[in-house]
RONU-472190 format. One record per residue: residue number from 1; residue in one letter; x, y, z of N, C-alpha, C in turn. Coordinates in steps of 0.05 Angstrom, whole numbers, plus 5000, padded with zeros to 4 digits. Atoms other than C-alpha are relative to their C-alpha. Example, Ala and Ser with C-alpha at 12.3 -4.5 7.8 and 13.67 -1.06 7.14 Angstrom:
2
r pos->1	code->A	n.px->5018	n.py->4976	n.pz->5000	ca.px->5246	ca.py->4910	ca.pz->5156	c.px->5018	c.py->5024	c.pz->5000
r pos->2	code->S	n.px->4984	n.py->4976	n.pz->4999	ca.px->5273	ca.py->4979	ca.pz->5143	c.px->4985	c.py->5022	c.pz->5014
This chain:
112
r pos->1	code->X	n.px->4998	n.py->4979	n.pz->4980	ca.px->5197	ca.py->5111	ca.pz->4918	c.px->5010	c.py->4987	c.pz->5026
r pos->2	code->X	n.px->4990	n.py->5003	n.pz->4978	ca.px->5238	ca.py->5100	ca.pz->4983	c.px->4982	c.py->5022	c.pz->5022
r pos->3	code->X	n.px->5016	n.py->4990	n.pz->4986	ca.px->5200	ca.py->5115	ca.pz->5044	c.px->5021	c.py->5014	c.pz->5026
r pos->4	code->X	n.px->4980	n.py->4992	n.pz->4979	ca.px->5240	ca.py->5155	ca.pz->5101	c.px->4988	c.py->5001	c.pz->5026
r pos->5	code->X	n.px->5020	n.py->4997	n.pz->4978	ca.px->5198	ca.py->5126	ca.pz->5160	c.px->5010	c.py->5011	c.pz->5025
r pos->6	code->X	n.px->4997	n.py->5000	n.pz->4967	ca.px->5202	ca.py->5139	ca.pz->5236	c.px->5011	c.py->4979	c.pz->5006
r pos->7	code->X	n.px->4988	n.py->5022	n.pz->4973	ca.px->5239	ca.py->5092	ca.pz->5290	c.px->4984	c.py->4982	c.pz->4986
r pos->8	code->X	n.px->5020	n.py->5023	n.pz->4993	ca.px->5194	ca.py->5027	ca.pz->5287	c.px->4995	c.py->5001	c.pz->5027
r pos->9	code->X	n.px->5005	n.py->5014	n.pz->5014	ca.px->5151	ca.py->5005	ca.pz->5313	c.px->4976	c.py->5011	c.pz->4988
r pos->10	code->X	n.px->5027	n.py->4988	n.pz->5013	ca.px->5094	ca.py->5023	ca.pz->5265	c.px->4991	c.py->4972	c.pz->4980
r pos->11	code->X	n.px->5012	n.py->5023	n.pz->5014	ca.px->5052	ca.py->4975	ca.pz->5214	c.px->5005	c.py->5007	c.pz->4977
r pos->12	code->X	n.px->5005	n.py->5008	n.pz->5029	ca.px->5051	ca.py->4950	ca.pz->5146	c.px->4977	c.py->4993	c.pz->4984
r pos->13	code->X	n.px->5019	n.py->5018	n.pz->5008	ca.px->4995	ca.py->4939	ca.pz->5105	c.px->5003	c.py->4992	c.pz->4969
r pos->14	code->X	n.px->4986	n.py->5017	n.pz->5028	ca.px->5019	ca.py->4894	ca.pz->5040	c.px->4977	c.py->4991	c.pz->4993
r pos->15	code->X	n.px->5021	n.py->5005	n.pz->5023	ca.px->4973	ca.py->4891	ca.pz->4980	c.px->5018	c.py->4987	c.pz->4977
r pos->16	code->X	n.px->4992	n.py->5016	n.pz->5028	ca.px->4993	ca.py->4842	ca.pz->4928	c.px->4984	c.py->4992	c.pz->4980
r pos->17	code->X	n.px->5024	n.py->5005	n.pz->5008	ca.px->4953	ca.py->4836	ca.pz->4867	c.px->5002	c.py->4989	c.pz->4976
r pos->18	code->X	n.px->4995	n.py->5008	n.pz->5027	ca.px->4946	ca.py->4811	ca.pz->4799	c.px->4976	c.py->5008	c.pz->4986
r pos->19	code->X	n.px->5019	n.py->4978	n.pz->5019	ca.px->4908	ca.py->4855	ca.pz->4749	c.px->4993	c.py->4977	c.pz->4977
r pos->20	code->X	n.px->5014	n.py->5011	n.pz->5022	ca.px->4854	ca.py->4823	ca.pz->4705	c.px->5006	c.py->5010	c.pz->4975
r pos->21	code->X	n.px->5002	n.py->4983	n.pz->5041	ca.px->4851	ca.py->4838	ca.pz->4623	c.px->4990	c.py->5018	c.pz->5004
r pos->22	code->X	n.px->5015	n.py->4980	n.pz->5000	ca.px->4802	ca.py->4885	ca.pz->4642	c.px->5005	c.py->5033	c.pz->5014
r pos->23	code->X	n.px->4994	n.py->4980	n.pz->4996	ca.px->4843	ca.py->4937	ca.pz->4671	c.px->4997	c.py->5037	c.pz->4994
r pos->24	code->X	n.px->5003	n.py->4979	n.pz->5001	ca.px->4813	ca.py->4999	ca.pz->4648	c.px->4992	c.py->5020	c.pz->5015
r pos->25	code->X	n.px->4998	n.py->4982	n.pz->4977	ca.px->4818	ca.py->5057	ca.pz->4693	c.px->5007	c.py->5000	c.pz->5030
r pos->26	code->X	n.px->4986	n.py->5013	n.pz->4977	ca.px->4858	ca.py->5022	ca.pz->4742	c.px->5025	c.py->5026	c.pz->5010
r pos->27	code->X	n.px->4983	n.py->4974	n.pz->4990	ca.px->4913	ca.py->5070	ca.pz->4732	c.px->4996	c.py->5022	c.pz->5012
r pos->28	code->X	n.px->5003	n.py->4968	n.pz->4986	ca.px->4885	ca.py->5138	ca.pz->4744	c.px->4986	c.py->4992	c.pz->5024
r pos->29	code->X	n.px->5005	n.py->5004	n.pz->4973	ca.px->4847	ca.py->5112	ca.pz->4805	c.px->5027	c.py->4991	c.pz->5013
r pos->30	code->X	n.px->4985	n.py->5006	n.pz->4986	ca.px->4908	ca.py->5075	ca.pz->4830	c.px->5015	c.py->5032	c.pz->5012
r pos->31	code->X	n.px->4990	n.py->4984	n.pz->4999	ca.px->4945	ca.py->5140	ca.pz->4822	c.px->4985	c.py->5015	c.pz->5026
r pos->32	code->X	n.px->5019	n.py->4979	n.pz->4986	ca.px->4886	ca.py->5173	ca.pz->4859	c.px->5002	c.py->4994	c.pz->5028
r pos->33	code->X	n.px->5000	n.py->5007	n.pz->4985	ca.px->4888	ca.py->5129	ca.pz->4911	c.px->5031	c.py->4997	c.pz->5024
r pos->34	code->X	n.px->4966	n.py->4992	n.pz->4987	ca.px->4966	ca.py->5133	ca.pz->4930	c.px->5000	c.py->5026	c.pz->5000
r pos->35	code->X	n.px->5004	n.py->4968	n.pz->4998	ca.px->4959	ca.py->5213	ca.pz->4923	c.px->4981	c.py->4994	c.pz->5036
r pos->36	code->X	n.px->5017	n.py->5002	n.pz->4978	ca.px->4901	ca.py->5204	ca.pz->4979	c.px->5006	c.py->4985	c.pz->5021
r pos->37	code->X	n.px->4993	n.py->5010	n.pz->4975	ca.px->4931	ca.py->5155	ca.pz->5019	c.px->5018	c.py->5021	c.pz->5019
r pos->38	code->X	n.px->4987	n.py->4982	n.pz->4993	ca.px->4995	ca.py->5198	ca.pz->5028	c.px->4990	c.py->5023	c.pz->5025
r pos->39	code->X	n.px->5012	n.py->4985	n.pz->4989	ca.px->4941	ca.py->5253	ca.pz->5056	c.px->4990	c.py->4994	c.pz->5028
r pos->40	code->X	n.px->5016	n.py->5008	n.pz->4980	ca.px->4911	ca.py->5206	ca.pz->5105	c.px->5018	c.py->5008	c.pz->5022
r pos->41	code->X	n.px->4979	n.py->4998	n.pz->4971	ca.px->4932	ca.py->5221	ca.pz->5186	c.px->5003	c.py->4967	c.pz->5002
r pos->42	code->X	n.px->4993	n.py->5029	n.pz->4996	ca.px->4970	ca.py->5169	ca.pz->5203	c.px->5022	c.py->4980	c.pz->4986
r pos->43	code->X	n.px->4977	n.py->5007	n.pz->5026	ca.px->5004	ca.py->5152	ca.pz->5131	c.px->5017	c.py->5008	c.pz->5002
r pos->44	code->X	n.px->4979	n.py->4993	n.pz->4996	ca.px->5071	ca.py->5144	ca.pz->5140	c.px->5013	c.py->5006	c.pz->4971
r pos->45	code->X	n.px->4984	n.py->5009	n.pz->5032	ca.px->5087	ca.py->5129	ca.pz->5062	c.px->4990	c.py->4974	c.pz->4985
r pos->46	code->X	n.px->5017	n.py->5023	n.pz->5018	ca.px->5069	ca.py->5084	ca.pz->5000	c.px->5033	c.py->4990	c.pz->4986
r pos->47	code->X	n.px->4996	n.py->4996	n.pz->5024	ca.px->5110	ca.py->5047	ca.pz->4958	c.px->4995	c.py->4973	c.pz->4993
r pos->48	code->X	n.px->5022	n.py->5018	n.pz->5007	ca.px->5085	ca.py->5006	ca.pz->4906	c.px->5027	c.py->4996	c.pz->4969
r pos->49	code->X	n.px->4980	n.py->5010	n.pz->5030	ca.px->5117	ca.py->4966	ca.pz->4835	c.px->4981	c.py->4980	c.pz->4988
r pos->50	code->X	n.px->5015	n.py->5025	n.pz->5017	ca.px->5085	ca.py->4922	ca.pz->4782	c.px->5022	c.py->4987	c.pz->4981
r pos->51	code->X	n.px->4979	n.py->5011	n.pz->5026	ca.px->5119	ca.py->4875	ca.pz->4736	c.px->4980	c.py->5001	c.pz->4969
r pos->52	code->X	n.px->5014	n.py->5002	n.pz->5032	ca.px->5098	ca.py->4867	ca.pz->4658	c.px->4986	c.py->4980	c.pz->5006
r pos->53	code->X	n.px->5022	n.py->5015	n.pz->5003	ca.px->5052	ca.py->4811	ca.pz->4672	c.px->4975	c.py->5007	c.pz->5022
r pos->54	code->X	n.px->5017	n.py->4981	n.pz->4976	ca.px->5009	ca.py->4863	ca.pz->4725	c.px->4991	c.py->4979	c.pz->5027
r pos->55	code->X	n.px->4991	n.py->4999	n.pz->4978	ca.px->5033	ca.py->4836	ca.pz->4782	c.px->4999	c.py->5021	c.pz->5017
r pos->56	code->X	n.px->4983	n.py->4980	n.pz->4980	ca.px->5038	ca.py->4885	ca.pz->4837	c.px->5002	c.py->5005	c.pz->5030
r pos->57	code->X	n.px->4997	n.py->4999	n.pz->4971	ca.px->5054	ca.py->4897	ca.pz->4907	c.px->5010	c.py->5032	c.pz->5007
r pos->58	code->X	n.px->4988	n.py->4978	n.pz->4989	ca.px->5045	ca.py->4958	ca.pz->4948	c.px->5003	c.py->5007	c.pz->5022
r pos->59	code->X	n.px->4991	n.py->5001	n.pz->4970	ca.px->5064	ca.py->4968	ca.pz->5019	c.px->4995	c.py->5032	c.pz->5007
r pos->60	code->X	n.px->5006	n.py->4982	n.pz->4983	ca.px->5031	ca.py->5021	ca.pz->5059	c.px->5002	c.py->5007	c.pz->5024
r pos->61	code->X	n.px->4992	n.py->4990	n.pz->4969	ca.px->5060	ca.py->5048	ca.pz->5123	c.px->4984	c.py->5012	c.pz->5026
r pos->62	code->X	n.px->5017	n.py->4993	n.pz->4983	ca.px->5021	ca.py->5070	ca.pz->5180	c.px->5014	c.py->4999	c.pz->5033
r pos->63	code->X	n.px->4998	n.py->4993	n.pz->4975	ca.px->5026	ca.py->5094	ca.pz->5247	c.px->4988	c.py->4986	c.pz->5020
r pos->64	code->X	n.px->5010	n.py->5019	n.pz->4978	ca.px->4975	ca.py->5052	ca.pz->5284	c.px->4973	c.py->4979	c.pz->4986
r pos->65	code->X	n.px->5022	n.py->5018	n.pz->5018	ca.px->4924	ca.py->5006	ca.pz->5270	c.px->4968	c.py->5011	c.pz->4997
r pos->66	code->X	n.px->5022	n.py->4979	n.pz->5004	ca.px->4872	ca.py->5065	ca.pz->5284	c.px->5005	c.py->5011	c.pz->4967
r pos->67	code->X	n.px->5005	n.py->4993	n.pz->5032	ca.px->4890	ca.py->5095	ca.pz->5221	c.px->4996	c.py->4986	c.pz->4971
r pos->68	code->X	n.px->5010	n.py->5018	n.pz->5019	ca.px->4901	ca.py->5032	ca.pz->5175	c.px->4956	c.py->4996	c.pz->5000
r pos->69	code->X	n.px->5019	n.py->4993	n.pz->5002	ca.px->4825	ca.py->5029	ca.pz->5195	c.px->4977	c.py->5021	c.pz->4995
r pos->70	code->X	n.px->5024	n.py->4981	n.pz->5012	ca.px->4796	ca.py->5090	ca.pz->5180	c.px->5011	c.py->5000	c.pz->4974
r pos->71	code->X	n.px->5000	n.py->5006	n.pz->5030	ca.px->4833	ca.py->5084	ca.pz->5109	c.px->4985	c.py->4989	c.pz->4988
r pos->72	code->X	n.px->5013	n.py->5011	n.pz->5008	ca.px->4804	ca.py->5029	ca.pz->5098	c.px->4965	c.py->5002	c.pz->4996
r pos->73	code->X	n.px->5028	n.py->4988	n.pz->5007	ca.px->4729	ca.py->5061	ca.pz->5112	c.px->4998	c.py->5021	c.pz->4986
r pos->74	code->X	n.px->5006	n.py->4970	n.pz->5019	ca.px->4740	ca.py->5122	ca.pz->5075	c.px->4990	c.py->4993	c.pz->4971
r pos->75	code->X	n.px->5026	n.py->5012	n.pz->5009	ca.px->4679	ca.py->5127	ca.pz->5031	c.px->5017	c.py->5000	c.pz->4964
r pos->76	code->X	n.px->4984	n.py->5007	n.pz->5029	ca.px->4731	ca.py->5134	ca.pz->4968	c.px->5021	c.py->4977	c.pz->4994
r pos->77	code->X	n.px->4995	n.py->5021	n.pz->5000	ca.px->4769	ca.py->5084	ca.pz->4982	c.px->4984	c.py->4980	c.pz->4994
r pos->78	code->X	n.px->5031	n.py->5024	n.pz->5006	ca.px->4705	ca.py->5038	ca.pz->4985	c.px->4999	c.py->5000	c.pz->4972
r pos->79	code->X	n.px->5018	n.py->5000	n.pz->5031	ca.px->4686	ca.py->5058	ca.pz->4917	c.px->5023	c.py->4983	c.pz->4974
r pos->80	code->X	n.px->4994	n.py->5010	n.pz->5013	ca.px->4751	ca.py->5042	ca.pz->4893	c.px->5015	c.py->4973	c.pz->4998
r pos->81	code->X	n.px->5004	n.py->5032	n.pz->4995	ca.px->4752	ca.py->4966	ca.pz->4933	c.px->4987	c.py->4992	c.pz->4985
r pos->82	code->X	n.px->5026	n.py->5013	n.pz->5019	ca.px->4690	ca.py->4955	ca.pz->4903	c.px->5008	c.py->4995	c.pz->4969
r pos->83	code->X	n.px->5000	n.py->5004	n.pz->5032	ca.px->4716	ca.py->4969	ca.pz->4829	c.px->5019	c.py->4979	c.pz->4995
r pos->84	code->X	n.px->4980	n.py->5013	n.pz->5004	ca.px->4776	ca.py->4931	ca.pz->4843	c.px->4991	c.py->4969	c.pz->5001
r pos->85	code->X	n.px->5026	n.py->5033	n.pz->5005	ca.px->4728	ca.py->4874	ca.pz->4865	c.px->4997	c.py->4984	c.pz->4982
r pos->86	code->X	n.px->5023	n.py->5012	n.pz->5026	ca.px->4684	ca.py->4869	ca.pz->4808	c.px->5020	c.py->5003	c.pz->4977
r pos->87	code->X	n.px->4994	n.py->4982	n.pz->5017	ca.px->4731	ca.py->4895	ca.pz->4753	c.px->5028	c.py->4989	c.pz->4995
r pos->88	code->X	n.px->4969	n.py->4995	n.pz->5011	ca.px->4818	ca.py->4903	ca.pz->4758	c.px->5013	c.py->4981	c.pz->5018
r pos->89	code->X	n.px->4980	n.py->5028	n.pz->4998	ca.px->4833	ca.py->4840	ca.pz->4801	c.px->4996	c.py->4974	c.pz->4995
r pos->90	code->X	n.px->5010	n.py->5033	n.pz->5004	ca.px->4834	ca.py->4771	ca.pz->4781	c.px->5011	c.py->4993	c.pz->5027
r pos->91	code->X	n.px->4991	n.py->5014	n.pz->4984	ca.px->4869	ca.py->4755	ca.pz->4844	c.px->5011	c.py->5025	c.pz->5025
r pos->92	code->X	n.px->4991	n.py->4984	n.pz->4979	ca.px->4892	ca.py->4797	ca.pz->4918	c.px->5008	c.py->4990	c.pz->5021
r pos->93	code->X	n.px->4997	n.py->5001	n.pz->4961	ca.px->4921	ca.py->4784	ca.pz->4991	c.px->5013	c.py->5028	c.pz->5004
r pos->94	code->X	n.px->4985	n.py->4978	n.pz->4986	ca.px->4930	ca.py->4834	ca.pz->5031	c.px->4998	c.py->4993	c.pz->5035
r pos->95	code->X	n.px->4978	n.py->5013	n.pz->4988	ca.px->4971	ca.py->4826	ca.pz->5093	c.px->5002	c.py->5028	c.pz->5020
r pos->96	code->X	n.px->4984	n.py->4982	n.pz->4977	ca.px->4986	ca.py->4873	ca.pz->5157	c.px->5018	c.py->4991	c.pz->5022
r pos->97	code->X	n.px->4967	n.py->5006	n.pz->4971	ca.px->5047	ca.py->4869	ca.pz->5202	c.px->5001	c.py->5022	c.pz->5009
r pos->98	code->X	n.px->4987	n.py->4985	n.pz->4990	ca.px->5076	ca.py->4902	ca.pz->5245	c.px->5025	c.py->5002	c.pz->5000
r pos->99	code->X	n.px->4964	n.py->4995	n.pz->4999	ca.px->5151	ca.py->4935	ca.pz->5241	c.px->5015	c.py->4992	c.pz->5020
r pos->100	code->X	n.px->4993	n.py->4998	n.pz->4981	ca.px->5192	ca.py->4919	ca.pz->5295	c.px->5031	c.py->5009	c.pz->4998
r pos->101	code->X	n.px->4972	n.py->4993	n.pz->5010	ca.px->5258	ca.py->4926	ca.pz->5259	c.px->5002	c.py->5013	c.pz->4979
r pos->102	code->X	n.px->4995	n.py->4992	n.pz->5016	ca.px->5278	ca.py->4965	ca.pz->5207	c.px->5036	c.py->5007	c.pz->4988
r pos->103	code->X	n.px->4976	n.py->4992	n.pz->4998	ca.px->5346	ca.py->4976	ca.pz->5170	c.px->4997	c.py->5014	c.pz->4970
r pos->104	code->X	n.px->4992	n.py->4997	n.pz->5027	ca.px->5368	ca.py->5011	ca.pz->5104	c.px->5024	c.py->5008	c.pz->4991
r pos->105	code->X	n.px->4957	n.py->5001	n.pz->5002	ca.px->5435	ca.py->5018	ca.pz->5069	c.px->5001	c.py->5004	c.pz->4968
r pos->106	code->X	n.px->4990	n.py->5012	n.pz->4976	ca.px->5480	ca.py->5010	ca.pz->5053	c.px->5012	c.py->5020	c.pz->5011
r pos->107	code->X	n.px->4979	n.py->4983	n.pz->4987	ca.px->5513	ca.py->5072	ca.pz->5077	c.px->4982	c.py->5002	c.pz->5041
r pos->108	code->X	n.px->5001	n.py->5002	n.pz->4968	ca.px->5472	ca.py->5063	ca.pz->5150	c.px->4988	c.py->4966	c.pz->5001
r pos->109	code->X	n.px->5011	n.py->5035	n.pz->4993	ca.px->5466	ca.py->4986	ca.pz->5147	c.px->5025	c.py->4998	c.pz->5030
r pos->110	code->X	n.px->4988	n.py->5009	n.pz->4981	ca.px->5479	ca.py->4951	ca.pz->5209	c.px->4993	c.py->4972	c.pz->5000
r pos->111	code->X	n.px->5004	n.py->5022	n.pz->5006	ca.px->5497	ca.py->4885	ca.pz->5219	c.px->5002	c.py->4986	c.pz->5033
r pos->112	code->X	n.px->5008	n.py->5014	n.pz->4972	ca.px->5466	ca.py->4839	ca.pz->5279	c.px->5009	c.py->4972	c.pz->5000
C-alpha cells in the first residue's frame, strides 16, 4: 500500500520484526490492528510487508508524537503488545523518526 501523506514534517514509527514458529493468530490480529490504527486521530497511513522467512517491517505514519503516544496506550493495542511479547515474536526494534523530506516518483521525483 502506498501512503499519500501530507507535506513533511510528520513522524515515523518503524516496526521490524521476526515472527516466531508459534505464529498463530498473528494474522487476524495484525490485520485488526492496521484496520484500527488507520482509525486512530493522528494516523496518517500504514504500510507494512513480510518476506517468506516472517520477516516484517511496517512503517506507521503519524502526525505528532501526541498521537504515536496515545496509540501506543490504547487498551487494544496493549493486549495485542502483550501477545506479541509472549507469543508471535522471536525478535523486534521499533524505531521513530521524524520526516523532514519526503519524495516519490518517478513521475514527481525531484532531484537535489
Amino acid at each position: 500500500m502506498y501512503m499519500n501523506a501530507p507535506p513533511p514534517p510528520y513522524y515515523a514509527v518503524i516496526f521490524t520484526n521476526q515472527l516466531s514458529d508459534n505464529d498463530q493468530g498473528y494474522e487476524e490480529m495484525g490485520n485488526a490492528m492496521f484496520k484500527m490504527a488507520l482509525e486512530q486521530p493522528g494516523c496518517l497511513g500504514v504500510e507494512s510487508c513480510r518476506d517468506s522467512q516472517g520477516l516484517g517491517i511496517t512503517v506507521s505514519y503519524w502526525q505528532d508524537e501526541k498521537s504515536i503516544s496515545a496509540w501506543k496506550k490504547s487498551a487494544q493495542h496493549m493486549v495485542a503488545q502483550k501477545r506479541g511479547i509472549e507469543q508471535w515474536y522471536e525478535h523486534y526494534e521499533l524505531r521513530v523518526a521524524k520526516v523532514e523530506r519526503a519524495y516519490s516518483g518517478p513521475e514527481g521525483r525531484r532531484v537535489e
